[in-house]
N, C-alpha and C positions, 0 to 999 in steps of 0.2 A: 129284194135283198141286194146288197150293190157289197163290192169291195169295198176295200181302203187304202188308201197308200201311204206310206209315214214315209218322212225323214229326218235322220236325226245326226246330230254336228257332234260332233266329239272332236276338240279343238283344245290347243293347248290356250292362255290367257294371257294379256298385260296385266301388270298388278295394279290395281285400283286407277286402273286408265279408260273410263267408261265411253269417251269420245274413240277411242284409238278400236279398243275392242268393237263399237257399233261399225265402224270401218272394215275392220280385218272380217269382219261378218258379213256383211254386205259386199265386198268384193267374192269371197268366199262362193256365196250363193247366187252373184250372178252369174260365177265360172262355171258353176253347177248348174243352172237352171232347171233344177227338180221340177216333173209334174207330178203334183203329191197334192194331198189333198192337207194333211200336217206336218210341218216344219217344227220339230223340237231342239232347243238349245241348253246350255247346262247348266245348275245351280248359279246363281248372280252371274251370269254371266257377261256383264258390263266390269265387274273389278275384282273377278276372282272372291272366294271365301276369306272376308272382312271381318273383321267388329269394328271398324271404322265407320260407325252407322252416322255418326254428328258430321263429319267430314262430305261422307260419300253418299247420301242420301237423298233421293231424289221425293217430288211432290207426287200424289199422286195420278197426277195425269202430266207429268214430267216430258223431257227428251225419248225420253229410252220407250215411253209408247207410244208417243209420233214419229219413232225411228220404226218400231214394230209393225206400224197403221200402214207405212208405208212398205214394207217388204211383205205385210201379208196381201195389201192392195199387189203390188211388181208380180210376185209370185202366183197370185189367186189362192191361198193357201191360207190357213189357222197358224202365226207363230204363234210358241210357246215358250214360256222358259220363266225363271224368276231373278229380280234384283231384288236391291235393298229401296225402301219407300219412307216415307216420313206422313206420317198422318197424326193431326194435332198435334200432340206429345210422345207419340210412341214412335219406334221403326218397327218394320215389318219385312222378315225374309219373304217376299208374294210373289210367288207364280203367278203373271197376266197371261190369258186367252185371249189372244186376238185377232179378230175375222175381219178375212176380205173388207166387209162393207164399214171398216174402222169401229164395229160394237166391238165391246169386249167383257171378260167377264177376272174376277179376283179369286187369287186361293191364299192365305197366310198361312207358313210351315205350322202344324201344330208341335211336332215334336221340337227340340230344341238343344242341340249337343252341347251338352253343357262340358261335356271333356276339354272344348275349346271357350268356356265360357261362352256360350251362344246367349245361353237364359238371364243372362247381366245384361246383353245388347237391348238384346231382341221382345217382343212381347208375343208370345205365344196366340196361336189364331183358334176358333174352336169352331168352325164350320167347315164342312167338309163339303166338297164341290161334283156335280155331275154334268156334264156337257153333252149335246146331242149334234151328229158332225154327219150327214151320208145317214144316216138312219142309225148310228151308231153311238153308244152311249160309254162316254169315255171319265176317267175318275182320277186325274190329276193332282198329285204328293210331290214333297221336297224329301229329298235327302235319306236323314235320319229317321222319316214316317218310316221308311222300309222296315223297321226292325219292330215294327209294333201292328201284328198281324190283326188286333179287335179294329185299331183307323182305317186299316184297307179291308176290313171283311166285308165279300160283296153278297149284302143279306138278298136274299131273294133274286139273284141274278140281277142287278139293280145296274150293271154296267157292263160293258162288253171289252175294254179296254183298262188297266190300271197301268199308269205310265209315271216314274219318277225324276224327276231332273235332280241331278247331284252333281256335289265336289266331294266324292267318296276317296280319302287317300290311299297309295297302293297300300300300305302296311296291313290293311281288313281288305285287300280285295278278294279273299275265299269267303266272308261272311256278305260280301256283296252278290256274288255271283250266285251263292248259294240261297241266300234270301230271294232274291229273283227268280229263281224257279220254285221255290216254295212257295213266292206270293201264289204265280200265275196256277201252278197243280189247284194249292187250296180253296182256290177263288173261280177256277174255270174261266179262266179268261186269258186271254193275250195280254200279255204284260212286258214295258218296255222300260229299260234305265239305259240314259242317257249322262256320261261321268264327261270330264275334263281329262287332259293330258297335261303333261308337264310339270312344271315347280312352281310353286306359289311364294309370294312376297316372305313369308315366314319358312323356305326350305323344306316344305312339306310335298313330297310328289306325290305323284296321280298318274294310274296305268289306263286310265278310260275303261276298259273291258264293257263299253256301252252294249247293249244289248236285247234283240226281240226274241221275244220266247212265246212256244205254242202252250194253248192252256196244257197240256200233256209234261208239260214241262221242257221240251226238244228247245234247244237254242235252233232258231230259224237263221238268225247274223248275229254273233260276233268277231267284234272288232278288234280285238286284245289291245295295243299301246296306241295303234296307228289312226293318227290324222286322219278326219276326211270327211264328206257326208255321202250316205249310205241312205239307199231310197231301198223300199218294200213293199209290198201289197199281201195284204191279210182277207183269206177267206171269209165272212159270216157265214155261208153254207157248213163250211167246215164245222164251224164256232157251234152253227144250230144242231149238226148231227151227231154232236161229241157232247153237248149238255143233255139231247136227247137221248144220246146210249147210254153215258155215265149219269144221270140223275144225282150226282151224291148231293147236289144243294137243297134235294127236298130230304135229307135226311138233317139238317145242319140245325145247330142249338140254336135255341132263340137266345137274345141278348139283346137288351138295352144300353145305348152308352148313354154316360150321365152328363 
């Protein structure tokens, strides 16, 4: 059983400046020189929360994941995070995985906020993603998944980590904070949302409130408005003797998603 170490950016954005933002993140993280074993960053985080998908859309083995290749190479570390992607004819809001040795792995947001017209851009993804990092089995979501408990339910303990990258605005930041410890209780697991700071191109602000939380639900760190990156390390000891006392997952409904 090993630890884990997470870091996670909560940074304010340039608006749809994808070269500028790979910069301001890269100097960021070499100031920092985290030893982690993952590096999280936040919803698009090359142009801020867009529908400027025709304009700002990258290929999918683009810039923005041979900028990734190499900070999780600099680092030794998994980054993470999502931009916008262009595949055939569609975009895709996708969280990339990506390891030291340049593999990588794709998540498409399944959910899709359509309050901001998302579901007009965007085309909805329907696979759900499991990573294995240190012996740890981690379950990677954008956004708006958070508010849809059947997408993150971890059937059979099937993950040990459920982590969200967002551009969550302040105006719902009690339905964020609050859903965040709801996932992690419900699910027995360590759960981490990772928001933006700042004002985005359309006047919309963002308090960040990023944050890791014990399956028990205890916020471990948060960050409320403030800049910065924020490194941690998560028991599995812990993880195993709290699913071992609390058992509630072998009481849990079965359910099929379609």
């Amino acid at each position: 059983m090993q630890d884990f170490t997470v870091t996670i950016v909560q940074t304010a954005l340039y608006w749809q400046d994808a070269e500028q933002n790979r910069s301001m993140l890269a100097e960021k993280l070499a100031a920092a020189a985290p030893k982690t074993d993952l590096i999280v960053l936040p919803e698009m985080f090359t142009t801020g929360f867009s529908m400027s998908a025709a304009e700002l859309a990258e290929t999918p083995e683009g810039e923005t994941l041979a900028w990734m290749r190499q900070q999780a190479k600099t680092h030794q570390a998994v980054v993470t995070g999502s931009i916008i992607v262009q595949q055939e004819q569609a975009f895709y809001n996708r969280l990339l995985w990506v390891q030291p040795d340049g593999s990588y792995r794709t998540y498409n947001k399944k959910h899709l906020f359509r309050m901001a017209h998302e579901h007009h851009t965007y085309s909805s993804g329907s696979e759900q993603l499991v990573v294995e990092l240190k012996g740890w089995r981690i379950r990677p979501l954008v956004c708006y998944d958070l508010r849809f408990p059947v997408w993150s339910r971890n059937v059979g303990n099937s993950y040990d980590l459920l982590l969200y990258v967002a551009n969550w605005p302040e105006a719902r930041k009690l339905a964020w904070s609050t859903l965040l410890q709801a996932r992690a209780i419900e699910n027995l697991a360590y759960t981490i949302g990772v928001n933006r700071v700042g004002t985005d191109g359309n006047g919309i602000p963002y308090s960040g409130d990023s944050a890791i939380i014990h399956p028990k639900g205890i916020k471990l760190l948060e960050t409320s408005q403030q800049e910065g990156i924020f490194t941690l390390t998560l028991s599995k000891q812990e993880l195993t003797d709290f699913r071992e006392k609390f058992s509630a997952h072998l009481d849990a409904d079965a359910f099929r998603l379609e």
